[in-house]
C-alpha positions in Angstrom: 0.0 0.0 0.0 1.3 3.8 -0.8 1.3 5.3 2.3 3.4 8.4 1.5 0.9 11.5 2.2 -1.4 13.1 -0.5 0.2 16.5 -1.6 -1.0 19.6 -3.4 1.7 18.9 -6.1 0.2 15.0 -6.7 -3.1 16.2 -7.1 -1.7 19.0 -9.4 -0.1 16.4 -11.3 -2.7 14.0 -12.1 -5.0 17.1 -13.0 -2.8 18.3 -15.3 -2.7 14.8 -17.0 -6.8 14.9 -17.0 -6.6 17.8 -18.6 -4.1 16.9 -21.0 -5.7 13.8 -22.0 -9.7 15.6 -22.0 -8.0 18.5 -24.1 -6.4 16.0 -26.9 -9.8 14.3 -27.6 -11.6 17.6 -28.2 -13.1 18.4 -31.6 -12.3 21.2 -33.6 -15.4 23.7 -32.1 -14.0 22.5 -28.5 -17.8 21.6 -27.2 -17.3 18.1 -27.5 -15.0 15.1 -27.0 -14.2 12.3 -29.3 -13.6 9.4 -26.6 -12.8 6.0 -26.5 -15.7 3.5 -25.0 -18.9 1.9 -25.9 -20.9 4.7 -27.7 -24.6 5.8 -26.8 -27.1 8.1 -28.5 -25.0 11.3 -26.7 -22.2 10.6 -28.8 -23.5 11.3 -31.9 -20.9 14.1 -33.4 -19.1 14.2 -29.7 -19.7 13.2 -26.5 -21.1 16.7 -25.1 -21.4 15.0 -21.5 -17.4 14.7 -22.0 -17.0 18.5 -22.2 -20.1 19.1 -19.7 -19.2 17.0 -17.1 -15.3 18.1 -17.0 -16.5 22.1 -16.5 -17.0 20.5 -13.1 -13.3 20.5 -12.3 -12.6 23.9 -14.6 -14.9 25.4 -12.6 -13.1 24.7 -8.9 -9.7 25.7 -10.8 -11.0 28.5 -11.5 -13.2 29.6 -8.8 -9.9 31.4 -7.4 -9.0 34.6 -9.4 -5.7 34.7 -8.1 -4.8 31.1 -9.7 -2.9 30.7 -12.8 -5.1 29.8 -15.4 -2.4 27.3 -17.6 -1.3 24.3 -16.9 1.7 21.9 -18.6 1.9 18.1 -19.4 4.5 16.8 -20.7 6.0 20.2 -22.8 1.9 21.3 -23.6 0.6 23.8 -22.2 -2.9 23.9 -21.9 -5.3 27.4 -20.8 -8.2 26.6 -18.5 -9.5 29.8 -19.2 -9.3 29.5 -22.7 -11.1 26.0 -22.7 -13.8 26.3 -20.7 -14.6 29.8 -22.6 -14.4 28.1 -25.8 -16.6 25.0 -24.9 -19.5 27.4 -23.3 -19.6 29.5 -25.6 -19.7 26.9 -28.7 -21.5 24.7 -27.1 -24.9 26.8 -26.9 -24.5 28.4 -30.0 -26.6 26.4 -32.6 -24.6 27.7 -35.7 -21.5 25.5 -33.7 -20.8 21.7 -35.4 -20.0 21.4 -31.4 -24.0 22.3 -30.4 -25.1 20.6 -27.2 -28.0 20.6 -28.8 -31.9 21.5 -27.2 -33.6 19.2 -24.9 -36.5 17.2 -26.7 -38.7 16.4 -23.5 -39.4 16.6 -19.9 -36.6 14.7 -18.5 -33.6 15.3 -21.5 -29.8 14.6 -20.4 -29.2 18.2 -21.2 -31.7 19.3 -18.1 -28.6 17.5 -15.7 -25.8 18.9 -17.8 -27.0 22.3 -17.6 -27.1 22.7 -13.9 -23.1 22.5 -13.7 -22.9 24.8 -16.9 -24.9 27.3 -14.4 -22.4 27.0 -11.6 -19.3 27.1 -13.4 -20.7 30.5 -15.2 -21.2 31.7 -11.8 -17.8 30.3 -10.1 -16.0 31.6 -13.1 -17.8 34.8 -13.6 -14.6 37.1 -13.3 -12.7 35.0 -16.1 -15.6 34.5 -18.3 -19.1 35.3 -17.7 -18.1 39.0 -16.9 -16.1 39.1 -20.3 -18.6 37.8 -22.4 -20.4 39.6 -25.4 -23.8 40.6 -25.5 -24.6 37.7 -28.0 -22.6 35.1 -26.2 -24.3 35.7 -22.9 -28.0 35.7 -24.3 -26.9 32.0 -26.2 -25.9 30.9 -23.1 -29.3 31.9 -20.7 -31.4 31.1 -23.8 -29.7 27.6 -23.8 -29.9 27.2 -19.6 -33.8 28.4 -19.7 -34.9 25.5 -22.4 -32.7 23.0 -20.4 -34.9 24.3 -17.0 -38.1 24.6 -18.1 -40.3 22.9 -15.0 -41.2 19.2 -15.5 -44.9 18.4 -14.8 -43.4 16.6 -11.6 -40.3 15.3 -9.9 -39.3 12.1 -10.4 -35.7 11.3 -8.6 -32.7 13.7 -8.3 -32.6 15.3 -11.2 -34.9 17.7 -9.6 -31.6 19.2 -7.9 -30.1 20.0 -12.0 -33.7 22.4 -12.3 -32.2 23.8 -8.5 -29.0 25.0 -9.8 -29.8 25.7 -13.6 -32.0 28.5 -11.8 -30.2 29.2 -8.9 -26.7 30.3 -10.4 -29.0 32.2 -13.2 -30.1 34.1 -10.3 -26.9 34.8 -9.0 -25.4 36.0 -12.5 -28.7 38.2 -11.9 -30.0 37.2 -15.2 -34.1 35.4 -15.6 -34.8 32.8 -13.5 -37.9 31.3 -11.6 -37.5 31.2 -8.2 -40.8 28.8 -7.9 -39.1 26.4 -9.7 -36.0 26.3 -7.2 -38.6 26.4 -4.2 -40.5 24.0 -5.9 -37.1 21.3 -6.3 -36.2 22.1 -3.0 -39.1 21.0 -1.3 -38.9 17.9 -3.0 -35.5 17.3 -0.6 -37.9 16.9 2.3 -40.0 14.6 0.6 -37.2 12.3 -0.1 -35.4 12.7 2.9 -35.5 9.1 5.3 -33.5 11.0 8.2 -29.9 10.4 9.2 -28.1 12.3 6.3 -30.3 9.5 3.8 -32.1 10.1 0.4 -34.6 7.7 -1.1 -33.6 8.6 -5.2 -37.2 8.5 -6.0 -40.4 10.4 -6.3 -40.8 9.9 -2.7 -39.5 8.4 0.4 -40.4 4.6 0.7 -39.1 3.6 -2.4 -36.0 2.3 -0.9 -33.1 4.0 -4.0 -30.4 4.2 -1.7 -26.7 4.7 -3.0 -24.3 6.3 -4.2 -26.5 9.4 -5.3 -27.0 10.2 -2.1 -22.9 11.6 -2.6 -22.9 12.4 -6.3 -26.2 14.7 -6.6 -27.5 15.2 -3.5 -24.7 16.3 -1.6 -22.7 18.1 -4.3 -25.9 19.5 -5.5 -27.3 20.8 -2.2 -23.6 22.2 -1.5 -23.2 23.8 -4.8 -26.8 25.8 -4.6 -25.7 26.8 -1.0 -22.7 28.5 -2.5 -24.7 30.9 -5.0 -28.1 31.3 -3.2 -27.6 29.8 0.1 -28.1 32.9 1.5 -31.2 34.1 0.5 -32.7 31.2 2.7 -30.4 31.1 5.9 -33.0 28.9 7.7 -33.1 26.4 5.0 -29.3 26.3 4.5 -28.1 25.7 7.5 -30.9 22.4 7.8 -29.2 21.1 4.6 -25.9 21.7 6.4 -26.8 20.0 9.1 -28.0 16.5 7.1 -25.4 16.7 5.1 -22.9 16.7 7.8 -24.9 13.7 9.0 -24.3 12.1 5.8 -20.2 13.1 5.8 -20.6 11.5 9.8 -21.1 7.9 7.9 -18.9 8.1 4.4 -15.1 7.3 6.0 -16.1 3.9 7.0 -17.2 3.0 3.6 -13.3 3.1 2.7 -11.0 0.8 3.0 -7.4 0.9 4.7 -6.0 1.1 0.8 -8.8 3.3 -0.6 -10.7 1.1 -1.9 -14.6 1.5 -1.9 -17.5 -1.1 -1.2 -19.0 -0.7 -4.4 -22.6 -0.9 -5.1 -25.1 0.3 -7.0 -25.3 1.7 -10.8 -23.1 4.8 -12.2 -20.1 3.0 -10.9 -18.4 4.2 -13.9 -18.0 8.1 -12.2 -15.6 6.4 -10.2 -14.1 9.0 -7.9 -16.5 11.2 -8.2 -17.9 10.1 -4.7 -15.1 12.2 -3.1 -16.7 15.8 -4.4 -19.4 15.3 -1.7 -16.5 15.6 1.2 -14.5 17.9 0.0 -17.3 20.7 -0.7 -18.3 19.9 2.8 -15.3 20.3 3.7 -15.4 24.1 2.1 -18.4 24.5 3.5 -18.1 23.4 7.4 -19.8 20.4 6.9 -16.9 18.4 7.4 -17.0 16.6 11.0 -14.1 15.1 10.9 -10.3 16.1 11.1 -9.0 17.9 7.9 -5.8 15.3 7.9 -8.4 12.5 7.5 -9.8 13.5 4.4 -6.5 14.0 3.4 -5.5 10.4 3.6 -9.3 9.5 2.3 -9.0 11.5 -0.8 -5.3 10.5 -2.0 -5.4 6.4 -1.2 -8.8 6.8 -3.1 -7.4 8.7 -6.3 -4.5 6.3 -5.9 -6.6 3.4 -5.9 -8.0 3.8 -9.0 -5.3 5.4 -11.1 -2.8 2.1 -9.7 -5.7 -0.2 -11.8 -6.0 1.7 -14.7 -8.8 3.9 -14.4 -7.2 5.8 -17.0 -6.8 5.2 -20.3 -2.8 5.2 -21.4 -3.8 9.0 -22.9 -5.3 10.3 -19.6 -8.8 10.0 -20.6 -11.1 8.1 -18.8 -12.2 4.1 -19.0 -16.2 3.5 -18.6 -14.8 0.1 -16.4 -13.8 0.9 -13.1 -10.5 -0.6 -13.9 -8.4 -2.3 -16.7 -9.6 -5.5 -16.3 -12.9 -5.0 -15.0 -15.6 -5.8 -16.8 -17.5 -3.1 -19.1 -21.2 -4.3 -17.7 -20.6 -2.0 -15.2 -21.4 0.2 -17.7 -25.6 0.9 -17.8 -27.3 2.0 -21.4 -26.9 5.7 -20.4 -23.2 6.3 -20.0 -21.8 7.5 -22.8 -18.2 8.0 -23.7 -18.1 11.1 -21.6 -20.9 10.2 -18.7 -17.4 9.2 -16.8 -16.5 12.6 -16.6 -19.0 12.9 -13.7 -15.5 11.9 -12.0 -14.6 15.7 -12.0 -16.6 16.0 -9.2 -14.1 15.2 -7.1 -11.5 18.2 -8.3 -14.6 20.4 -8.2 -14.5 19.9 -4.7 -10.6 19.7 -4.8 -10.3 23.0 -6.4 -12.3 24.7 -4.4 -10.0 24.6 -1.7 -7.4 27.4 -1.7 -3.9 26.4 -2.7 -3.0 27.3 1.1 -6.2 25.7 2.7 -5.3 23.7 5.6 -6.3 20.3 3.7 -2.8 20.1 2.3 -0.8 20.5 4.7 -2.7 18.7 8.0 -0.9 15.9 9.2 -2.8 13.0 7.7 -5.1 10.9 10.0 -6.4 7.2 9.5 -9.4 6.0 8.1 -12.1 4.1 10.6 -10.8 0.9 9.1 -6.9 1.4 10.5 -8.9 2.4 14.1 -10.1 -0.7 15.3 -13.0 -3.3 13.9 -16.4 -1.5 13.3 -20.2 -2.5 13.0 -22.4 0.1 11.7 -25.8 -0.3 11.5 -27.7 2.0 8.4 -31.7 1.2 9.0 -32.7 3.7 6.4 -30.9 2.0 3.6 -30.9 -1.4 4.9 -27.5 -1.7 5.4 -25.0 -3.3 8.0 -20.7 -1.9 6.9 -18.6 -4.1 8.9 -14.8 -3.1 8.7 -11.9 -5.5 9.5 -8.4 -3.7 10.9 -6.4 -6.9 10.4 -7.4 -7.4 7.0 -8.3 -3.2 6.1 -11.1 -4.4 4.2 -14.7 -3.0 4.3 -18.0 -5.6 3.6 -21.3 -3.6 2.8 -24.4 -6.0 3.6 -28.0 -5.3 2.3 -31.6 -6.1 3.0 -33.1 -2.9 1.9 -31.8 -0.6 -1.0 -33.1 -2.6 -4.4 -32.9 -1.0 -7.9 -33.6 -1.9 -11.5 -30.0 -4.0 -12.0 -30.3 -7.5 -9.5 -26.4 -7.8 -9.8 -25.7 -4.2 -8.7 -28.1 -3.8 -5.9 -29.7 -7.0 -4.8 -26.7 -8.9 -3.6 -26.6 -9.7 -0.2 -23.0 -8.7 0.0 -20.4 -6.1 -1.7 -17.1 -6.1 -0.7 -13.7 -4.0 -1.1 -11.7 -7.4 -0.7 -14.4 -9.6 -2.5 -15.8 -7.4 -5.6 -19.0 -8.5 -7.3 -19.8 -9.9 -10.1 -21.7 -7.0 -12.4 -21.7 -9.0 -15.9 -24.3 -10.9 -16.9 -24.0 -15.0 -18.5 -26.8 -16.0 -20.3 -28.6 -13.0 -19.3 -29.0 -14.0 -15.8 -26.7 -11.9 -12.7 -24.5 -14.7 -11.6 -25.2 -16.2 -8.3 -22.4 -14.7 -6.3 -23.4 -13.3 -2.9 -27.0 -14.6 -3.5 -28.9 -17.9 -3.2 -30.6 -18.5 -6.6 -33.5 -20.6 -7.3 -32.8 -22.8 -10.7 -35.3 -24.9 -12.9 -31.8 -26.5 -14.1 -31.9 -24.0 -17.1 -32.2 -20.5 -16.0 -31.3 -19.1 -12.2 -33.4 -16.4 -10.7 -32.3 -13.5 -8.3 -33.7 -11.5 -5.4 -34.9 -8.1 -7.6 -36.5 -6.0 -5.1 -37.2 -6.4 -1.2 -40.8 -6.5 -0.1 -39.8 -6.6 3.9 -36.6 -6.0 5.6 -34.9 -4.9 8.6 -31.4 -4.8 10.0 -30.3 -4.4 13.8 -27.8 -4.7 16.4 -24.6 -6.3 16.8 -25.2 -6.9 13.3 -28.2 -8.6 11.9 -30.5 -8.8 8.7 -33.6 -9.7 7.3 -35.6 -9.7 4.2 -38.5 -11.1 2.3 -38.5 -11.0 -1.5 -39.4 -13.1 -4.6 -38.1 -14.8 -7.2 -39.7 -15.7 -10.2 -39.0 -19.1 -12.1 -40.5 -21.9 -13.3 -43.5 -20.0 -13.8 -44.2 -19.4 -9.9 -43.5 -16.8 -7.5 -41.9 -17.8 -4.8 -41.5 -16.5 -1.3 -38.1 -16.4 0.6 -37.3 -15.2 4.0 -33.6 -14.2 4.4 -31.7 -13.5 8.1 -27.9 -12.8 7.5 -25.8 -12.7 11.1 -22.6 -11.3 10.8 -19.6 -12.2 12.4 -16.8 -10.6 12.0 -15.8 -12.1 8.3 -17.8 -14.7 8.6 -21.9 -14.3 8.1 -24.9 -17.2 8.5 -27.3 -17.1 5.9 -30.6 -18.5 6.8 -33.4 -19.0 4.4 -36.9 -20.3 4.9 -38.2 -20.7 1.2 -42.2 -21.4 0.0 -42.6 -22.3 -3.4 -45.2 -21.6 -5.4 -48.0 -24.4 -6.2 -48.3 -23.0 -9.6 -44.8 -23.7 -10.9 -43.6 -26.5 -12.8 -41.8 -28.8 -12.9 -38.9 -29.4 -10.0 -37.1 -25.9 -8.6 -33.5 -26.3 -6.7 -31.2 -23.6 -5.6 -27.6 -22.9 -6.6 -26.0 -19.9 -3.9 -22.4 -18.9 -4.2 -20.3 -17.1 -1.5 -18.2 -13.9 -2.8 -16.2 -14.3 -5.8 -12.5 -14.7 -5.3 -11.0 -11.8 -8.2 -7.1 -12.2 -9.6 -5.4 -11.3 -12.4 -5.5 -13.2 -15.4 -2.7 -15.8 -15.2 -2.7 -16.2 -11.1 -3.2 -19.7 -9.7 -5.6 -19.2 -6.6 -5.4 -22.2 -4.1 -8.7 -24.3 -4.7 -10.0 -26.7 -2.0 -13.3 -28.5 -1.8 -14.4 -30.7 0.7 -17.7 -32.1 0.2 -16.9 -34.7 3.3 -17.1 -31.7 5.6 -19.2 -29.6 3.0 -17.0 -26.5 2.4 -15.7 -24.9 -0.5 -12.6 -22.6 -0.3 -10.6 -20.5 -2.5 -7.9 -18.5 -1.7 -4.9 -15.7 -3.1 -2.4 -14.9 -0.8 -3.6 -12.2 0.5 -7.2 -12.8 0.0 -9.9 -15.4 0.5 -14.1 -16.6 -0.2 -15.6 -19.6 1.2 -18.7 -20.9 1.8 -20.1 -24.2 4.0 -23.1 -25.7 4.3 -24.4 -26.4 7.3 -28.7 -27.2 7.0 -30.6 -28.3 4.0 -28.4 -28.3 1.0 -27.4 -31.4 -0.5 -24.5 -30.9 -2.9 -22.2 -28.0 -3.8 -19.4 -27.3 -6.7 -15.6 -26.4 -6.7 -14.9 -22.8 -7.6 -14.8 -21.6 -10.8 -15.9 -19.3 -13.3 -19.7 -19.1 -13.6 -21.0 -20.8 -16.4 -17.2 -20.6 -17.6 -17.2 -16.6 -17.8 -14.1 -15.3 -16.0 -14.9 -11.9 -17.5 -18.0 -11.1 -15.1 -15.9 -9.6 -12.3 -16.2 -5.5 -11.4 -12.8 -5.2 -10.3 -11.0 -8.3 -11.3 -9.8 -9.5 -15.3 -10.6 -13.2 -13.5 -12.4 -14.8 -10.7 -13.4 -18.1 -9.2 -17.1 -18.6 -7.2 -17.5 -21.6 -4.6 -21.2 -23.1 -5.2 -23.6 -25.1 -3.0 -26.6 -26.6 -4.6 -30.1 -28.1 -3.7 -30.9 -30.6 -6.2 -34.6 -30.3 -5.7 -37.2 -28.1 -3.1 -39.2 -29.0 -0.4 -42.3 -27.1 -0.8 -41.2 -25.5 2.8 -37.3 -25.6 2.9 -35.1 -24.4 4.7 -31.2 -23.4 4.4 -28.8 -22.4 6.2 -25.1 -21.6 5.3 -22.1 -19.8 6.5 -20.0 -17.5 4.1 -16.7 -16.0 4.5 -14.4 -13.5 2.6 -11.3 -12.0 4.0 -7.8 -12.8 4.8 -6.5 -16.4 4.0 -6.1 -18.8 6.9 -5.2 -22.0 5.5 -7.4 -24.4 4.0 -11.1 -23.0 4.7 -10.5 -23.6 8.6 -12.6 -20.6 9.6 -15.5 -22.1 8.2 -14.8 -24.8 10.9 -16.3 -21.5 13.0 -20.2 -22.4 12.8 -22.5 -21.6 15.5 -22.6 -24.1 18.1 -26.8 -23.2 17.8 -28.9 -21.8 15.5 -32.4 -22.0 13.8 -36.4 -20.4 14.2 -38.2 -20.3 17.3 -42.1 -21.1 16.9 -42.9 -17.1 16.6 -40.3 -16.9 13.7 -37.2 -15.2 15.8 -34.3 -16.8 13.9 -31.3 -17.4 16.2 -27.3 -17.6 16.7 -24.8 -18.6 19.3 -21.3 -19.0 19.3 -19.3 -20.6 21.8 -18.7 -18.4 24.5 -20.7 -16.0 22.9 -24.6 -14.3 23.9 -27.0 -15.4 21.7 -28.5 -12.9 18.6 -31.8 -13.2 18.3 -33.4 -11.9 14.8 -36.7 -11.4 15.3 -39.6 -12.2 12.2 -40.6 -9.4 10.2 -44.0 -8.6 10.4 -46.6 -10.0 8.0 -46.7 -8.3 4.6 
């Protein structure tokens, strides 16, 4: 691991190669980028989003007057000023070949990209906005005013792009409409589920919980705080305060080596995660030491340039990493969607070249503290840290979205990534027990019931569909340390046919392409193990299966992984359902002991009570009691 401190010089460096690499892949009119990637209809002529989405970090650069306006890469010297002036103004003017182009409905990608067009007029003003012709500026308001015409109602966050489109209009003290920023406001407390949380939905109870709740909601509330902030002192400082709430829970999400629990969709913004706490930090939102985010923001930058986050030119890869697959990729990222990264200098930037942040004796994450438990009810989560090993394990019972593979596992995992590609069309059965008709698997998509608890407990009810039959399960997870039971209590469906069984892997095990891991399987004792040396998966079973399979690719597709060019899945298997069953395992990812012995460490008792209550005792140990959720 790099431990050497994160500078101002690093970060200037790896800017400056952004910027080089962005700069090169500009077209001739300078409004849009010519990127490598798998194309969408917003590359058509150009990714615009690629030109958009990088005035994020042009605008903190040049949100201080006093800071030189040029950087160099390699013998190039490139003009901030001169870019970001050139893309704005080109990019709203309709006569350009680089034209963003006018929105052609309610909800229209150019809606988000014009709220950060806003801001960065604003931040910029004194290099740009205030130097702008006649002409240019009305281009540029009649561009932001179709892009922020009201939509007939709010949907998710996007309502927080109409915020800011209007709110830095107001501030450049050109038309506006200040219902339609009261109006997006007020949807805030509609999603809000307390605790810092978001529900990314039309209302709270829909349970869209992640990493939105940093990239828009946070950066978004922070950014219309800076420009208009103060013409509703009341409201602002109750957005400060839930936001510090939120920056109160992001740390332990981090591993010792930067790393992040990934989950969720849009993992292809990368990085852009750290804008959230480093505009909080700006703003005195911050509630932890300066030197901590420090050491949070550099291992994290770090983390992803080390596996390739970057293409070779300093642009940006739609995968998370080199070898990771592309399916992390959804429909809607284009080419330049990734540049949503820039977040994170937007918040960099806005720091003053002598802020404090850079020169604060860096302080450790949660992780290097001490073992942690931290129980998230609004999200349905349980974030279990591990000093020994540094790594950070996400479980979840509640947060559920339209992609099974990125929200519905049970389990994501710094040292354990999941699988995000698809074989056959089905999410593979990593993290997840899956009911099979010996054809097709199913997976959990959606939670109807759930609820998580202390020292670190979960439960669920959900459905899976196969066979032609909807059937019920009833999951409790109880976590110990790297170790978790999983206990299910399935009821088929009487409508399905023929026979259902269940295939349900532990974590993957990730490597580089060419690496041997060390394989056991023991069906004698009824564990399957795989280990790296510095990393290991392994699940047992302990109630109801009857057979299981050695690790190995899913249906022979190494290339599934998020992370990882390669990976290998240890399998247990039901050959055929009771039409009441019930299952219980014991799963493990972490640091390698040898040959599976820690799934030697089963509960010495465990099962349901008559009212439901699911319990689990270790030796020496009190007893955790889960109770049954309530009937649906």
């Amino acid at each position: 691991m790099n431990q050497r401190p994160f500078t101002h010089a690093e970060a200037v460096h790896l800017w400056a190669r952004l910027v080089a690499g962005w700069a090169y892949s500009l077209d001739a009119s300078g409004a849009r980028a010519l990127l490598t990637g798998e194309p969408n209809r917003e590359d058509a002529g150009g990714s615009y989003e690629g030109v958009t989405r990088m005035l994020w970090g042009l605008g903190g650069w040049l949100s201080h007057p006093e800071r030189p306006t040029t950087l160099s890469w390699h013998g190039d010297v490139f003009d901030l000023e001169m870019l970001a002036r050139r893309a704005l103004v080109a990019g709203v003017d309709p006569e350009s070949p680089g034209f963003w182009g006018w929105p052609a409905g309610e909800y229209d990608q150019r809606t988000v990209e014009s709220g950060q067009v806003a801001f960065v007029l604003w931040q910029t003003r004194a290099h740009i906005w205030d130097r702008l012709a006649k002409r240019e500026r009305a281009s540029l308001v009649a561009w932001l005013e179709r892009c922020g015409r009201r939509p007939s109602r709010w949907r998710n966050n996007w309502a927080l792009f109409w915020a800011l489109n209007h709110a830095a209009r107001k501030a450049l003290g050109v038309p506006y409409d200040q219902a339609t920023i009261d109006s997006a406001l007020e949807y805030l407390d509609g999603v809000y589920c307390g605790d810092g949380w978001y529900d990314d939905a039309e209302r709270r109870g829909y349970g869209h919980f992640d990493d939105y709740n940093w990239w828009v909601f946070t950066t978004h509330v922070l950014a219309w705080i800076a420009c208009d902030g103060d013409s509703r002192p009341d409201l602002r400082l109750r957005l400060l305060e839930r936001v510090e709430r939120q920056m109160a829970h992001l740390p332990c999400f981090f591993a010792a080596d930067g790393g992040y629990a990934e989950y969720g969709r849009s993992l292809s913004y990368k990085f852009a995660r750290l804008g959230a706490p480093l505009l909080a930090y700006s703003q005195g939102a911050w509630p932890h030491a300066p030197g901590m985010l420090r050491r949070l923001v550099g291992r994290h930058l770090r983390w992803y340039v080390d596996r390739g986050a970057l293409h070779a030119g300093g642009t940006l890869r739609q995968s998370l990493t080199a070898a990771g697959s592309l399916a992390v990729r959804e429909t809607y990222i284009s080419t330049g969607a990734v540049y949503w990264a820039m977040l994170a200098f937007a918040g960099l930037w806005r720091l003053a070249d002598h802020d404090p942040f850079w020169s604060a004796p860096e302080q450790p994450l949660p992780i290097e503290c001490g073992d942690f438990v931290r129980i998230f009810p609004q999200p349905g989560w349980v974030v279990v840290g591990d000093t020994a090993s540094g790594a950070v394990h996400r479980y979840n019972a509640g947060s559920s979205g339209s992609y099974p593979a990125k929200y519905d596992k049970f389990f994501y995992a710094t040292d354990a990534p999941f699988n995000v590609g698809l074989a056959d069309g089905m999410p593979s059965p990593d993290s997840m027990v899956c009911l099979s008709d010996g054809r097709a698997i199913a997976h959990r998509a959606g939670t109807l019931a759930f609820a998580v608890g202390e020292p670190g407990w979960l439960r669920m009810r959900y459905v899976q569909e196969i066979g032609g039959g909807r059937h019920m399960i009833d999951t409790t997870i109880v976590v110990h340390g790297s170790l978790h039971v999983r206990a299910h209590r399935i009821t088929l469906d009487p409508a399905a046919v023929g026979g259902i069984g269940v295939v349900e892997g532990s974590a993957p095990l990730g490597f580089a392409p060419g690496s041997q891991p060390v394989i056991t399987s023991a069906p004698g004792s009824g564990w399957e193990w795989a280990a790296t040396h510095e990393r290991a998966v392994g699940i047992a079973r302990l109630r109801g299966y009857d057979g299981q399979q050695r690790a190995a690719a899913w249906r022979g597709r190494a290339d599934l992984n998020s992370i990882y060019g390669d990976y290998v899945l240890p399998l247990l298997t039901v050959s055929q359902l009771e039409p009441a069953h019930e299952l219980v395992c014991l799963a493990y990812a972490g640091a390698p002991p040898a040959n599976g012995t820690m799934l030697l460490q089963a509960p010495e008792a465990y099962g349901w009570r008559s009212d439901g209550a699911f319990f689990a005792r270790w030796s020496g140990e009190a007893e955790v009691v889960v109770p049954a959720l309530p009937a649906s």
